[in-house]
GUNU-527123 format. One record per residue: residue in one letter; x, y, z of N, C-alpha, C in turn. Coordinates in steps of 0.05 Angstrom, whole numbers, padded with zeros to 5 digits, always signed. Example, Ala and Ser with C-alpha at 12.3 -4.5 7.8 and 13.67 -1.06 7.14 Angstrom:
BEGIN
A+00264-00114+00156+00246-00090+00156+00264-00066+00156S+00257-00045+00142+00273-00021+00143+00258+00001+00157
//
This chain:
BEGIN
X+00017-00024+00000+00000+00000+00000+00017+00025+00000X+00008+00051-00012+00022+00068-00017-00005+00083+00004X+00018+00096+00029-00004+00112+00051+00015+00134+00057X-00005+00162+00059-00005+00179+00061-00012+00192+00096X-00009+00206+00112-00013+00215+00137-00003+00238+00150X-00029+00245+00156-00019+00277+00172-00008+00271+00202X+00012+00277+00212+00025+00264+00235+00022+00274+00260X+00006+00298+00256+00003+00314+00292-00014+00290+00314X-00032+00282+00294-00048+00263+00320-00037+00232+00326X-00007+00239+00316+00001+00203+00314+00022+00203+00332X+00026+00183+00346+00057+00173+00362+00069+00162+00345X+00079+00173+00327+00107+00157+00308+00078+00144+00277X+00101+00125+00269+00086+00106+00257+00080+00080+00271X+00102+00072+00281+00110+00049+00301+00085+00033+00318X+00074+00016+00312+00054+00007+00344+00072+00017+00366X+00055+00019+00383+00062+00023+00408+00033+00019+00425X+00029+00011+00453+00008-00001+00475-00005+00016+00477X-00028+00022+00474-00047+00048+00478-00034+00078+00469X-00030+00073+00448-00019+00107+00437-00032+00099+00410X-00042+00116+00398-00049+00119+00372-00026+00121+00349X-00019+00102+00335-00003+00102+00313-00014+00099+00278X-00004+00100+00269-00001+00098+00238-00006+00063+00241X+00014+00050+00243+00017+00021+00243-00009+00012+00258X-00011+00029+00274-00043+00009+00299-00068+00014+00288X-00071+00042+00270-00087+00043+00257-00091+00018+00231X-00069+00023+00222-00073+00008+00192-00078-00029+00201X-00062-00041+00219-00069-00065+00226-00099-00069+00241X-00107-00045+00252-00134-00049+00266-00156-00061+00232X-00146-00043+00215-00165-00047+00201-00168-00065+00183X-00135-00075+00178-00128-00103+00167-00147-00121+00185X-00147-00126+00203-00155-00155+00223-00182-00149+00222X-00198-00127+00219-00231-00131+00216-00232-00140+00185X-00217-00130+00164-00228-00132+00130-00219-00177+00134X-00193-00184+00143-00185-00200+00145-00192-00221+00159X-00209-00210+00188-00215-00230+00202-00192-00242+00222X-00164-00237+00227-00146-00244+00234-00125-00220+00243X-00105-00226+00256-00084-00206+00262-00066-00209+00224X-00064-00185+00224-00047-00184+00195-00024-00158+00202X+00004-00176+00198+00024-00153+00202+00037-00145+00182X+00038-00111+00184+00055-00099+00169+00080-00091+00170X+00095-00083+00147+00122-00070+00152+00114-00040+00128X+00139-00034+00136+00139-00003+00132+00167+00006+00112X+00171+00020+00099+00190+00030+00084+00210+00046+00102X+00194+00059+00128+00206+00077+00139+00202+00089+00160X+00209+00075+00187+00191+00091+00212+00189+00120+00219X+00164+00140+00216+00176+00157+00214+00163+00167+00248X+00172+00192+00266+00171+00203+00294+00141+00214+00294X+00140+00220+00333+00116+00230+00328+00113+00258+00315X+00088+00259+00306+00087+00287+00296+00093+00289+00259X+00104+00287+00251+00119+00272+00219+00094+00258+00206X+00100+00282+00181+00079+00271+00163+00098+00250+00135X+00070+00241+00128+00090+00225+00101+00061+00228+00084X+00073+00232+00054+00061+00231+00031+00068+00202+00015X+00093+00185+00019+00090+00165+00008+00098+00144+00025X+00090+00141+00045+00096+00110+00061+00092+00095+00041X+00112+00064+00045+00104+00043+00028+00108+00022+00058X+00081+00005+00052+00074-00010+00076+00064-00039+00054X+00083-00059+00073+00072-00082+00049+00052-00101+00080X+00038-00125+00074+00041-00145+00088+00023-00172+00067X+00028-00188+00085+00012-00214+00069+00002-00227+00069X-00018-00239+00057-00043-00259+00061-00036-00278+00039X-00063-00295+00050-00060-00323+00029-00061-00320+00004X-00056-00338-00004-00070-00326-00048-00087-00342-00050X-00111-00341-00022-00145-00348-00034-00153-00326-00024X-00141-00314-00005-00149-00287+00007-00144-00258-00018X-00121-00263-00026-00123-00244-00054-00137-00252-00072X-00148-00277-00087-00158-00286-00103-00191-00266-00105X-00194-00264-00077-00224-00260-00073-00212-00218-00066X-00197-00209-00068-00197-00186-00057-00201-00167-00078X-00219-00150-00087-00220-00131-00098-00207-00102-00086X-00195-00092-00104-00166-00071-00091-00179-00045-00094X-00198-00037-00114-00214-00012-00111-00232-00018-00081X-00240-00042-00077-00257-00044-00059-00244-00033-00032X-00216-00052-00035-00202-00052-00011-00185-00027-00004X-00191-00007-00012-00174+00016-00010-00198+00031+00006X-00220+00031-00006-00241+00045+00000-00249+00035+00032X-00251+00017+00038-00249-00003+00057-00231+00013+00083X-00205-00003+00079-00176+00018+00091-00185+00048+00094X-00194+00060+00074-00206+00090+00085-00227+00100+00106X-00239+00078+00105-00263+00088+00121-00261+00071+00138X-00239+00051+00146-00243+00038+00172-00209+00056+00184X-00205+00072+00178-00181+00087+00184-00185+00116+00195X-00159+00124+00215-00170+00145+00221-00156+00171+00198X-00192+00193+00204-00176+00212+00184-00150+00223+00174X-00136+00220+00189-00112+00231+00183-00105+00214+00162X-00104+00193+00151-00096+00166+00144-00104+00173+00119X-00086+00157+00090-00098+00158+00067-00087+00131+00058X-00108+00119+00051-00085+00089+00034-00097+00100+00000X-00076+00110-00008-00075+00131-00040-00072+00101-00058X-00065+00081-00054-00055+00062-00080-00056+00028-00061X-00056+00005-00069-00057-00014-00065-00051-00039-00100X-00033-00044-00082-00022-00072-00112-00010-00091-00098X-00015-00116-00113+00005-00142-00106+00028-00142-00121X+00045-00133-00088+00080-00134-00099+00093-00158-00108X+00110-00165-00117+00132-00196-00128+00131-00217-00099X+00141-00235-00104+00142-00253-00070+00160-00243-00059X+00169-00244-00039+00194-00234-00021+00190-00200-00016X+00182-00191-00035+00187-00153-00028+00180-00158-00004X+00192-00136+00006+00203-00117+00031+00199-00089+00031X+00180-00072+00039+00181-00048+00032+00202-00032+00052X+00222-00045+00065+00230-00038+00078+00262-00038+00067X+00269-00071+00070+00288-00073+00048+00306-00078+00032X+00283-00072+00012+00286-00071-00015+00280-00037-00030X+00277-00021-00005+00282+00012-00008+00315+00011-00026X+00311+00026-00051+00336+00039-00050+00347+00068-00043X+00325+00079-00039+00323+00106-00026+00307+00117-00008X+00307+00141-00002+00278+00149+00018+00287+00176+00010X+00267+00193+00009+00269+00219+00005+00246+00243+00024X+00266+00254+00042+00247+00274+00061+00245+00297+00045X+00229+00318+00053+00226+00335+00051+00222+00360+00074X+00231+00372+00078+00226+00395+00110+00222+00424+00093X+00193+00436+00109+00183+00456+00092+00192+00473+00125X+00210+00503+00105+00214+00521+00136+00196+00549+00121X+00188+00566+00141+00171+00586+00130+00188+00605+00137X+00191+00614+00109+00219+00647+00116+00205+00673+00104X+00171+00674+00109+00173+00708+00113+00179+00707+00143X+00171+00738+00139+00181+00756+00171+00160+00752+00191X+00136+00744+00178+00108+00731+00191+00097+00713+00187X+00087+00700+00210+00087+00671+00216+00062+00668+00200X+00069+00637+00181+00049+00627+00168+00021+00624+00178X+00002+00623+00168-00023+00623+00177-00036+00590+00165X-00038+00588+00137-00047+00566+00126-00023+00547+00134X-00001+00543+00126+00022+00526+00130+00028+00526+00160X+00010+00534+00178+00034+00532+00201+00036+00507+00221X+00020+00479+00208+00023+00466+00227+00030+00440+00196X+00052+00456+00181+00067+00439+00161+00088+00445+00160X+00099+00464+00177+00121+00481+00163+00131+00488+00205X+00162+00502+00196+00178+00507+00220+00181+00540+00212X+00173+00553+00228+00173+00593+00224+00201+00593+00231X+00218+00600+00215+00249+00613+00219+00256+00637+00215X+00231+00653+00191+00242+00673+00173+00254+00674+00157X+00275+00709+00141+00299+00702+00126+00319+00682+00127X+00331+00671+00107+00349+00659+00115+00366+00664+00094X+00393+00659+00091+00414+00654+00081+00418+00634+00063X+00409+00626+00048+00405+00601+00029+00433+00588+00009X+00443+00614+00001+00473+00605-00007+00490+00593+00013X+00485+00604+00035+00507+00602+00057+00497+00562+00060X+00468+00556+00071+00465+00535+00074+00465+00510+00052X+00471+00526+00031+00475+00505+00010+00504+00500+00004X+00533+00522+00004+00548+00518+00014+00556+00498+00040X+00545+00502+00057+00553+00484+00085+00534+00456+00083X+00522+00452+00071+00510+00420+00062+00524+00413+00053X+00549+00417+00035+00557+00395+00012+00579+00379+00023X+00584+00382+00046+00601+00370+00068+00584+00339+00075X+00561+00344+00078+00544+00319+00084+00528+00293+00059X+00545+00299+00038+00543+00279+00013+00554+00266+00014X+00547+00236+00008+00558+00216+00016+00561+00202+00034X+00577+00176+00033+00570+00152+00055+00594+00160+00078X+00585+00167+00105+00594+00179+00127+00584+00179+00148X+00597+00180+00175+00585+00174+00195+00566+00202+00214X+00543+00195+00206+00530+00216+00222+00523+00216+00246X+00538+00206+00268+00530+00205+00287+00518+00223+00310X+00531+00249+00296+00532+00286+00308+00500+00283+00301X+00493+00278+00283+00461+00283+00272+00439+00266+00284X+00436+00248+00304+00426+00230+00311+00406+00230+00343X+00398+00218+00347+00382+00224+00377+00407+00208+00390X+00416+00224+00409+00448+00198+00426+00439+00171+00431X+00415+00175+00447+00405+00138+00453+00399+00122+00432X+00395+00132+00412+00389+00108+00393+00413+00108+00376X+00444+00115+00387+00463+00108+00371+00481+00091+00388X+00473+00087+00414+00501+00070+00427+00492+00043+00418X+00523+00037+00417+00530+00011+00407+00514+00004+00389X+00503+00021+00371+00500+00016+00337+00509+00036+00319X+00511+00022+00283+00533+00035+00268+00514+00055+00264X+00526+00078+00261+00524+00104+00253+00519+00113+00228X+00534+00099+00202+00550+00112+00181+00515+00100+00168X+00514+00127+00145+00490+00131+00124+00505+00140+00106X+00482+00130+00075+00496+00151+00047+00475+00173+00047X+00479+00203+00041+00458+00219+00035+00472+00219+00003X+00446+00224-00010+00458+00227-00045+00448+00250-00043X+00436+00268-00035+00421+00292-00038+00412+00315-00023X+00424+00327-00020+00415+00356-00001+00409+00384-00022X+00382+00388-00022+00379+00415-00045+00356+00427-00036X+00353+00448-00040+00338+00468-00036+00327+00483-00054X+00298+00486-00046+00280+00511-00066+00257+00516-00052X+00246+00540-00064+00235+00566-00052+00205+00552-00066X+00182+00561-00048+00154+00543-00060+00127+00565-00050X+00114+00581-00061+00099+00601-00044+00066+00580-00043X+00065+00571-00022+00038+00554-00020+00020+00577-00005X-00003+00579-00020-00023+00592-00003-00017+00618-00007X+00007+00634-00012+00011+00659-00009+00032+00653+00011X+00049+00641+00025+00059+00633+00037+00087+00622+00037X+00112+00640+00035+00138+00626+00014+00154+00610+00040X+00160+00584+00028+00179+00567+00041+00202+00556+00027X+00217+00550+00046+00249+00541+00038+00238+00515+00038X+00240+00501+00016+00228+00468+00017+00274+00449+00017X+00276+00435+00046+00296+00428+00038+00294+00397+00034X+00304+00385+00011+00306+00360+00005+00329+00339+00008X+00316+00312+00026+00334+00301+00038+00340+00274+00022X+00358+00263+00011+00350+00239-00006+00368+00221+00009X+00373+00204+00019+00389+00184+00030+00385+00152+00031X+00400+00126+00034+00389+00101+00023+00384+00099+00050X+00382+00108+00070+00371+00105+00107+00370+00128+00119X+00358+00125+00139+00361+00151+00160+00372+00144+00192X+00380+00160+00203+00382+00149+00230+00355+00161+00253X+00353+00158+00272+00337+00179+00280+00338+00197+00289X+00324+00216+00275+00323+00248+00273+00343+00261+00263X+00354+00243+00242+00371+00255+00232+00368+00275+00202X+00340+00277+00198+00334+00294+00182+00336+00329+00189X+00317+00317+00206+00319+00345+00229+00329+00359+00235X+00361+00339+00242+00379+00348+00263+00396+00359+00237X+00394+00353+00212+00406+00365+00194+00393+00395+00188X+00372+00392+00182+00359+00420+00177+00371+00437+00202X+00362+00432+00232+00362+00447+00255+00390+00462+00252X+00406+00447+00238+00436+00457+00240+00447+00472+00213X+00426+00463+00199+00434+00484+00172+00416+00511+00170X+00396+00508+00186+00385+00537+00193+00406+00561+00221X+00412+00546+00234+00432+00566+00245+00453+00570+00223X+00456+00557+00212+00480+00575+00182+00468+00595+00175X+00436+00586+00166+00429+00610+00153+00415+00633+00159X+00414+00629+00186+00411+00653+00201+00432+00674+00208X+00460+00665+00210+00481+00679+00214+00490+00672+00237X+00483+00652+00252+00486+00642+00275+00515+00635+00285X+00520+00619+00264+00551+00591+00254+00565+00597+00232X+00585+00594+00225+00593+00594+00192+00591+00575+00184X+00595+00575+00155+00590+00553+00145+00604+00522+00154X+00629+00531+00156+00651+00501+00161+00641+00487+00186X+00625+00503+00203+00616+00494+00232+00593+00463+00228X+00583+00459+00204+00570+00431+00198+00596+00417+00187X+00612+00424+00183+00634+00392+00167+00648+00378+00200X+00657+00417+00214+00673+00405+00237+00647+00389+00263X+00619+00387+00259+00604+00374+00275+00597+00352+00267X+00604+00350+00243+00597+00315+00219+00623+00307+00233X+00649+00313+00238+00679+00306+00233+00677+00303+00274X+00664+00312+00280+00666+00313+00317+00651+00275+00329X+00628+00272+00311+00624+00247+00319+00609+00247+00342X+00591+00274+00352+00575+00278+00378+00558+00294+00384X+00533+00288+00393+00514+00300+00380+00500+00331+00387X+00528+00331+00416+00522+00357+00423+00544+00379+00407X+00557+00365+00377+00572+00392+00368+00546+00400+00341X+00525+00389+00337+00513+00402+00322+00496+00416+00331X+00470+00432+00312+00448+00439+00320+00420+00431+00326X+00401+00442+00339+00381+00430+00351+00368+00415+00324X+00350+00404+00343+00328+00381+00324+00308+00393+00316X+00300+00408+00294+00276+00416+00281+00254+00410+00297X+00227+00423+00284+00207+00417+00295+00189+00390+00282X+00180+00375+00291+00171+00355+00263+00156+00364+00249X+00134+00377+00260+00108+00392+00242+00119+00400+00212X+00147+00402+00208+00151+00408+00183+00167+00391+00157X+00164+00361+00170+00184+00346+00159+00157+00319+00150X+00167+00320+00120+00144+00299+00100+00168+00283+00091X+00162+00250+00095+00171+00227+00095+00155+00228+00048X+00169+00236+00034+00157+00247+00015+00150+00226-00007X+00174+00203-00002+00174+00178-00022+00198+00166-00024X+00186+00137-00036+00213+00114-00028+00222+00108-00059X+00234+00102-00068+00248+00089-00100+00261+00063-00093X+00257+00049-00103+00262+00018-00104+00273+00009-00130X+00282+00032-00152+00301+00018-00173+00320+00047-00179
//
């Protein structure tokens, strides 16, 4: 399934015991259409708060259970036994073995920051209010973070002890997008994994560049430090879309 979700009313995607998730939603509604517990996997766990436009969520049933499944039916189905926030946009039977998890060759974020001088009105519970910013300066001080390297500076600390660190980013770019009347710095994150919050923790630290905060070299020497208190803070999530996965 290709699912879509607005992330303010969600704890992560992740199940978790009495918290409302993405995953607890979508299996709630598997096991009534199915009759059974049916588990899914995910392309990409994303935090609370974090929206995604293209989750890819596979799981699997019998092939008498597909035999009999109509997929316009079953989408429509998934929608209305789901909560609003929720969209299941697409549904197909993948190859045997897929993994939407993986068999990702990429994942691509997106983080919308709002840089007028006044705070968004329509966007503001999509977007992070920063204001002007410096956009050369932070596109200069990104190109330090291309490629396969250890980001450990970029990471939540507990979820890095005693696991590997090192990610490829293929892509850090930026462009200007006026939604609504409303202009944002849209920054694009393309990488074959993420760590956690390490999208974030990239933006949070390339917006003090472009505020005038840091210079530029101050993200290579916090990529090159290996700790997560030499970068900058962790964005807000309200502005970070899990945007789509590529698998060739």
């Amino acid at each position: 399934m290709k699912v879509a979700y607005k992330g303010a009313a969600f704890s992560g995607f992740a199940r978790q015991p009495e918290q409302l998730t993405v995953q607890g939603e979508l299996e709630h509604a598997l096991s009534l259409l199915f009759r059974r517990v049916v588990a899914t996997t995910c392309s990409g766990r994303t935090d609370t708060g974090v929206h995604a436009r293209g989750q890819v969520v596979n799981f699997e049933i019998e092939p008498a259970e597909f035999a009999e499944l109509d997929l316009r039916r079953f989408k429509r189905s998934m929608n209305a036994l789901t909560h609003d926030d929720i969209a299941v946009k697409d549904a197909w039977r993948a190859a045997d073995g897929f993994s939407s998890r993986f068999d990702a060759k990429a994942r691509e974020y997106r983080y919308y920051l709002a840089i007028d001088e006044v705070p968004p009105v329509f966007m503001t519970d999509f977007s992070w209010h920063v204001g002007p910013l410096d956009v050369a300066a932070m596109e200069r001080a990104s190109r330090c973070l291309i490629g396969e390297q250890d980001f450990k500076s970029f990471c939540k600390a507990v979820s890095a002890v005693d696991k590997p660190t090192c990610r490829n980013v293929m892509e850090v770019s930026f462009s200007e997008e006026c939604l609504f009347g409303e202009n944002m710095l849209v920054v694009k994150v393309v990488g074959s994994s993420f760590l956690h919050s390490m999208v974030r923790t990239i933006v949070g630290t390339l917006v003090q560049v472009g505020r005038g905060n840091r210079p530029e070299e101050w993200v290579a020497e916090a990529l090159a430090a290996r700790d997560r208190t030499a970068a900058g803070e962790c964005a807000p999530a309200c502005g970070l879309v899990f945007w789509e996965v590529r698998y060739e």
